[in-house]
N, C-alpha and C positions, 0 to 999 in steps of 0.2 A: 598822619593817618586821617581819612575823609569820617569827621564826625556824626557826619550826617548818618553813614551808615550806619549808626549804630540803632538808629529808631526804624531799621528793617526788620524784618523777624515775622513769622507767624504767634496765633494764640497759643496762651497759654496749658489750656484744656477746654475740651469739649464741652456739651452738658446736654448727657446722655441719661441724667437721673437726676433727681433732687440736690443730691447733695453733687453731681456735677456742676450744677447750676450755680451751684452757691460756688463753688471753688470758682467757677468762671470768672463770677464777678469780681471775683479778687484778684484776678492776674491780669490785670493791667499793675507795671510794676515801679517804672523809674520816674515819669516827668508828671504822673497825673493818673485819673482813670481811663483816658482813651489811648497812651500811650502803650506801644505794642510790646513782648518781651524779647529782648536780644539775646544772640546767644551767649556761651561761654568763652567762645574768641572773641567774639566784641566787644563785649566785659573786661577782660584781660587788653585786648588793645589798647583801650582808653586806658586804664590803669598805669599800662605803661606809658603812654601819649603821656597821662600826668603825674608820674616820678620823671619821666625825663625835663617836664618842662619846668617845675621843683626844684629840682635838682643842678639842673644845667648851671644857672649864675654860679652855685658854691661850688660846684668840682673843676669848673673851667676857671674859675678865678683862681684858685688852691691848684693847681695845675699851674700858671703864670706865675703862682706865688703873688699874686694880688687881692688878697682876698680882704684883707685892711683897707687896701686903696680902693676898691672897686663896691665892696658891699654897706649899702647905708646902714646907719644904726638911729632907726625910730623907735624913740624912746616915749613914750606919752608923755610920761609923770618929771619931764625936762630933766633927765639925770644921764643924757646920752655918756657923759664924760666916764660918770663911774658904768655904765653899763659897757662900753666900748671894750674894758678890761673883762669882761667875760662872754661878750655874743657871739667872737666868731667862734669859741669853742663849743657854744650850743649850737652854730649851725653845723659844724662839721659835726659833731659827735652825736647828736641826734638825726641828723640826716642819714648817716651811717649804719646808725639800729635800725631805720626801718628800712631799710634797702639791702641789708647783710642777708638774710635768706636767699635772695632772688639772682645776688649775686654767688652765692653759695653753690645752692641747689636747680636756678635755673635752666633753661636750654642752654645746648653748650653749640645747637644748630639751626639753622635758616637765620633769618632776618633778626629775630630776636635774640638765637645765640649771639651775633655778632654783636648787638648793641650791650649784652650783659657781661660781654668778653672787656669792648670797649670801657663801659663802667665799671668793672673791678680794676682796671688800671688807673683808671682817674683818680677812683677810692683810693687805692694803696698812692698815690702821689701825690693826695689830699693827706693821708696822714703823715708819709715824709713833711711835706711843708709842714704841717700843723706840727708836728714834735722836734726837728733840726736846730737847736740853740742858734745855727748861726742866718735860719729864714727869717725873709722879712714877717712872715706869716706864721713862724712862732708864735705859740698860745700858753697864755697862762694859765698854767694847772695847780697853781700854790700863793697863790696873793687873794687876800677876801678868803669867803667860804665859799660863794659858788663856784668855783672849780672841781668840789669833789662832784658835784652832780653831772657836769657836762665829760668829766672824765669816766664817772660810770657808765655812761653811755656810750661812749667809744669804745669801755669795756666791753659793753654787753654786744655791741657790732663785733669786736675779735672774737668774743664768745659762739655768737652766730655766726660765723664765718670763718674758719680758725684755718680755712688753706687757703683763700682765696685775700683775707686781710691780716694773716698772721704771720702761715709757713711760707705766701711767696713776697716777702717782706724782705727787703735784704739784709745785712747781719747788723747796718750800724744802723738802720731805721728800728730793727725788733728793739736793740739797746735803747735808742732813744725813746722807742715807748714805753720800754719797762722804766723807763729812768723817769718819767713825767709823772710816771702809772703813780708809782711810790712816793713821786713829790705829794701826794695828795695826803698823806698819811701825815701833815703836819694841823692840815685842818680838823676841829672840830665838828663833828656831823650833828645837826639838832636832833633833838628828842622827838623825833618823827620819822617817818618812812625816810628822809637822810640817814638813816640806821643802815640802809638796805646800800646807799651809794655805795659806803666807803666797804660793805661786804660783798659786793658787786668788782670793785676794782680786784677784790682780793681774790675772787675768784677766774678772774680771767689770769690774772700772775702765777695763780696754781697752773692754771693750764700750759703757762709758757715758761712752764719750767723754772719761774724765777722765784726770789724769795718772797715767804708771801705771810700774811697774819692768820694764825685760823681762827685767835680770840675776837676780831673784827666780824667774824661771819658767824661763829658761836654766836654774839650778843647778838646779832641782827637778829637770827633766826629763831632764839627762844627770845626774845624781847614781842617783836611780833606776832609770836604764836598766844604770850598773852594779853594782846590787842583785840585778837578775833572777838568780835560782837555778836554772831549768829549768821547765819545766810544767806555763809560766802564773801559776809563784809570786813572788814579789818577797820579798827580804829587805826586814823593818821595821827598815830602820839595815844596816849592813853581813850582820848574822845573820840566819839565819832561828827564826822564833817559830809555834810549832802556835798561829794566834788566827785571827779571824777580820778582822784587819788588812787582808788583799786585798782584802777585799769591803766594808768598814766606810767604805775610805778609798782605797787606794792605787787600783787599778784603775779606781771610778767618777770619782775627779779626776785622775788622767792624761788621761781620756777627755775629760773636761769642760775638764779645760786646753787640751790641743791642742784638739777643736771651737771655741774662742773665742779660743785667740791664732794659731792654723796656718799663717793668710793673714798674718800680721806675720811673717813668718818664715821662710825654704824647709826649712832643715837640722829645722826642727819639723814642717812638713809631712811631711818623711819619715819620720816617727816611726809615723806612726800606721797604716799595715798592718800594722806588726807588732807594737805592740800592743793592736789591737784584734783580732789572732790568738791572743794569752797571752790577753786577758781572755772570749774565745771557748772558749779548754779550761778555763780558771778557771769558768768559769759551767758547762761540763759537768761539772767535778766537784762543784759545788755542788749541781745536781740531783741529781747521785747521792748526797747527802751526806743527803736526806732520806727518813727509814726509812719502813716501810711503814706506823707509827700516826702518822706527821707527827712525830717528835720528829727530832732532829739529838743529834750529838756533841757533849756539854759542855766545850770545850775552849779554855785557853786562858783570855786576859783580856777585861775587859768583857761578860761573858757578860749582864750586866743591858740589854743594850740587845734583844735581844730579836729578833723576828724582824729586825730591822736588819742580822740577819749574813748578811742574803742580800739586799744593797743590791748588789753586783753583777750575783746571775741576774735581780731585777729592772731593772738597767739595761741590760743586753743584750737583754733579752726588750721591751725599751721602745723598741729602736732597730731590735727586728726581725731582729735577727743572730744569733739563738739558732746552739749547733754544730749538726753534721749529727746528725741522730737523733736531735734532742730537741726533740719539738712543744710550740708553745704550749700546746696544752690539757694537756697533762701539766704543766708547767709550771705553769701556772695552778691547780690540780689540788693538788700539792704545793704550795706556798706556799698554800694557802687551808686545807690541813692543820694547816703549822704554824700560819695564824695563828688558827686555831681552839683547836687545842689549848694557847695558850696567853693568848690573850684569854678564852677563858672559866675558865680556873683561878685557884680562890676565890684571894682575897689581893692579885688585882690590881692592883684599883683602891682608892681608898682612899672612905670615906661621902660622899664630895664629889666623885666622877669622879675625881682625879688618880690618873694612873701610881705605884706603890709600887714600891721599889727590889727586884729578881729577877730571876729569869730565868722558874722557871715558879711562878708565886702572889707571894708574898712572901717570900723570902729571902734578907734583909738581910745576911745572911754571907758572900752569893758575892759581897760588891761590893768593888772595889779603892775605897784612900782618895780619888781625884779623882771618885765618882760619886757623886750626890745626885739630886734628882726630876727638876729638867730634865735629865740624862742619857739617861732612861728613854725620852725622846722621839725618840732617832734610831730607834728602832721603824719611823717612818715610811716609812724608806726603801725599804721592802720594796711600798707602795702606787705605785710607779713605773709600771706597768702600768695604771695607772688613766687615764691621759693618752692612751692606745689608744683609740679609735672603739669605740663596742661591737659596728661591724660588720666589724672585725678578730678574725682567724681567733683569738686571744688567748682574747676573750670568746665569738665564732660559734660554733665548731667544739666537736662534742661531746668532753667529758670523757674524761679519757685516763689509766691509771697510771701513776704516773712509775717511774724506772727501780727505785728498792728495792722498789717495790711488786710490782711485774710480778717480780722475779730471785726474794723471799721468796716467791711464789705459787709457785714451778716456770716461770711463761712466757717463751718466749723471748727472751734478751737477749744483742744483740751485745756481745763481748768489746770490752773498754777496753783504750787502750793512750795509753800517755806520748806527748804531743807531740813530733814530731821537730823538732831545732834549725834 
């Protein structure tokens, strides 16, 4: 798709009044203040221009069954050997989560249909290779610990997608995922939102009919529930940690737990008003977390996963529950910032497409010892919004600034305030 196009578009709003004026100056949206605002299709173009171009290396390698041979493992902290036994399972299985919506719920016609037709078949012959005991590209799901995390997340992709990566599975692939699914159940999950993995796996087994723990999702869910801090935040482990943990993990798989196990349950049925009210102010400070040139605060661990740290405001904004005063299109708007601003800074990707370990380009120094190249790949989760109808007000409605942009301009922005208990 010609990029160029996307810095077409007229302004944002007039300034017919005072407070026109002021709104004016804040709609300049994506690359600066002089740049102009695009529309809803062009936003959405690019999006997919970059999940395809993401994407492409792991679903066509895992397609060949190359996906060991073909994709590098940059390791910073020189531990490539042990990390090599757990990255392709993070690229597949987080790749997965954040592209299951779009292959869910997206068009099923023109141009786009055809490409999210083509990508749910690669997917489902990404997860054949990834679970087949006898593929070269068999992944470990029970050696170490980190396999219950990269399996949760291929969970939480079946969970999101449960026809398109479940029921058109064929019989000895659904086997072989349940059979992986459950390998996980011999690891130990830490005393930390790892609470949520292995009641994540457990939930997507309820859903595929197979046997499944509900004492795994009981613990996770009232273990958590006495984590909450205040404000929408969740302690990771009894403490609280400045990262982007709420959004990475904790908030979108409580969500995704209770939606799939709720009905098994009453005392978990009533769980979820009220946290789907914390992950409602969580996602309003997340919008406000993004400045007015699309960068966010460097803060905290995993910063290499990248726009990923806003896998919550896209999972709210995907169910439609954004807070009060804070429109899609601004939303949309901000996240199509950051992921500009850091999809296209040099250092990327590497001569071959793959993700390079950073946050913005390549550097390899902001990364903690568990990350290596499939890490890079929860990225995706930020493409949640893609599983929206493009005639949702998401993609419809014209372009909007989000909240840092409009306060840095001077235009008018209602004051914030702490969630009451």
């Amino acid at each position: 798709m010609d990029r160029r196009g996307f810095l077409r578009g007229g302004a944002l709003v007039g300034a017919g009044s005072v407070l026109g004026a002021r709104e004016a100056s804040a709609g300049a949206l994506v690359d600066g203040p002089t740049a102009e605002a695009r529309s809803g299709r062009e936003d959405r173009g690019y999006w997919v221009e970059v999940l395809r171009k993401i994407a492409d290396p792991v679903l066509n390698a895992l397609k060949e069954r190359k996906l060991r041979q073909l994709m590098p493992v940059e390791a910073p902290h020189g531990n490539a050997e042990e990390r090599r036994q757990y990255t392709y399972l993070e690229a597949m299985g987080r790749l997965l989560a954040g592209i299951a919506p779009w292959l869910e719920t997206g068009p099923t016609a023109g141009e786009e249909g055809a490409l999210r037709a083509k990508y749910a078949e690669l997917a489902r012959e990404a997860i054949e290779a990834g679970t087949d005991p006898r593929s070269p590209d068999f992944m470990n799901f029970s050696n170490g610990r980190q396999p219950v995390v990269d399996a949760a997340f291929l969970a939480l992709a079946i969970v999101r997608a449960p026809n398109e990566l479940w029921k058109k599975l064929d019989a000895k692939t659904q086997r072989n995922t349940i059979a992986a699914l459950q390998s996980t159940r011999k690891i130990l999950p830490a005393y930390s939102n790892w609470l949520l993995f292995s009641a994540m796996v457990e939930a997507a087994l309820l859903g595929m009919g197979a046997e499944w723990d509900s004492m795994r999702v009981d613990y996770a869910l009232r273990t958590m529930n006495t984590w909450y801090k205040g404000d929408g935040v969740y302690g990771d482990g009894p403490e609280f940690h400045w990262d982007y943990y709420n959004s990475y993990v904790i908030h979108p798989m409580l969500l995704q737990v209770l939606d799939a196990t709720a009905g098994a349950e009453p005392n978990w049925k009533s769980l979820q008003p009220e946290m789907m009210r914390r992950a409602q102010r969580y996602a309003a400070i997340q919008e406000r977390l993004i400045g007015p040139d699309g960068s966010f605060p460097a803060i905290g661990r995993s910063l290499c996963y990248r726009f990923g740290a806003f896998h919550l405001l896209a999972e709210v904004a995907l169910r439609r529950m954004l807070p009060e005063g804070v429109s899609p299109a601004q939303v949309r708007a901000g996240l199509t910032a950051v992921m500009r601003r850091m999809v296209d800074a040099p250092g990327t990707f590497d001569e071959n497409g793959w993700l390079r370990v950073g946050f913005v380009g390549h550097q390899p120094e902001m990364a903690e010892s568990y990350i290596s190249t499939g890490s890079c790949y929860l990225c995706s989760a930020a493409w949640l919004p893609l599983g929206l109808p493009v005639t949702d007000a998401f993609w419809a409605d014209e372009a909007k600034p989000w909240t840092a942009k409009r306060a840095w301009s001077g235009a008018e922005v209602e004051a914030d305030h702490a969630m009451e208990q």
